[in-house]
C-alpha positions in Angstrom: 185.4 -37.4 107.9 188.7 -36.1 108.1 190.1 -34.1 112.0 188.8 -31.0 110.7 185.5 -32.4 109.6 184.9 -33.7 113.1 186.4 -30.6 114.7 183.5 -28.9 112.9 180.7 -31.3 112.9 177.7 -30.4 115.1 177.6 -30.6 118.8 176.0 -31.7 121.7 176.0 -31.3 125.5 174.5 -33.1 127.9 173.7 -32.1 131.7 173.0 -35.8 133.3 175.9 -36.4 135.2 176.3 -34.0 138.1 179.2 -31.1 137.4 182.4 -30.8 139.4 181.8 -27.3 141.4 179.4 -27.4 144.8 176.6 -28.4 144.8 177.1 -30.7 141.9 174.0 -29.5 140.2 172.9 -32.3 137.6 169.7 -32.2 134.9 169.0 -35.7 134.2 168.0 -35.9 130.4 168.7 -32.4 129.2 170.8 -31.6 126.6 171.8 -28.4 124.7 172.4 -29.0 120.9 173.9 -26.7 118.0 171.4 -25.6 115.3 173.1 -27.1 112.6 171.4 -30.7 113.6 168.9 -31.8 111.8 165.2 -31.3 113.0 164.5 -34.7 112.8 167.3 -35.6 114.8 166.1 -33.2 117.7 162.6 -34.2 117.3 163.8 -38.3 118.1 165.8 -37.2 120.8 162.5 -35.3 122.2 160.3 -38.3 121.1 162.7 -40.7 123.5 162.2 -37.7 126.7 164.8 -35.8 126.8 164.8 -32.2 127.1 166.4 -30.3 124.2 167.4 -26.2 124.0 168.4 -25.9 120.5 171.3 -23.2 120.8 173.2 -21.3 117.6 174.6 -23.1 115.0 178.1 -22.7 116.8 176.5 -22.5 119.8 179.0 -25.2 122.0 182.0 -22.9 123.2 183.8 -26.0 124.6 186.2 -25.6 122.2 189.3 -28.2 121.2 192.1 -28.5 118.6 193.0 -32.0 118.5 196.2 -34.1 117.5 196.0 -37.5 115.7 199.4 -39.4 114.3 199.1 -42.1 111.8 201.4 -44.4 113.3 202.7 -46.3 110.0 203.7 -43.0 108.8 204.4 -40.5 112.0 202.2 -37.9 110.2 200.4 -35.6 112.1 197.1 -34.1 111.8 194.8 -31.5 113.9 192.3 -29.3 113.5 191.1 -25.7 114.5 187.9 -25.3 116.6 186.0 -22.5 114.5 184.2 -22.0 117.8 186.6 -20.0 119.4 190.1 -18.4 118.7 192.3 -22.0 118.6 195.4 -22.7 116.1 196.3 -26.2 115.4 200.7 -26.2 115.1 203.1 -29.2 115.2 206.5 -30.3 113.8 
């Protein structure tokens, strides 16, 4: 897939590893995961133990427009997060 295709591709986030405010609250195996993933997929991921909350299709708000350069020709390419208001620009 092209930077825009994975820009856009579904999403996942996990809660296992304790976050950076006090009290560094942690949720071993639970993950939150846009609708757009298969059922199957989310069924597997159940079927191995891990909690799953299924959450709107762009449901991740962790938005990101990212740069990638093709270094034999100095290109650049990035892509806009349809997630939130973002704007990919270079020169």
């Amino acid at each position: 897939m092209n930077i825009q295709e994975a820009v856009e591709a579904p999403r996942f986030c996990g809660y296992s590893f304790p976050q950076s405010p006090w009290p560094h609250e942690e949720y071993a195996n639970f993950l939150e995961i846009e609708g757009r993933v298969p059922q199957d997929l989310v069924d597997a991921l159940i079927d191995k133990g891990h909690q799953v909350k299924v959450i709107g299709p762009w449901g991740i708000s962790n938005g990101f427009t990212p740069i990638l350069v093709n270094p034999s020709d100095g290109v650049y390419y990035g892509g806009a997060d349809p997630r939130k208001e973002s704007v990919m620009l270079g020169w």
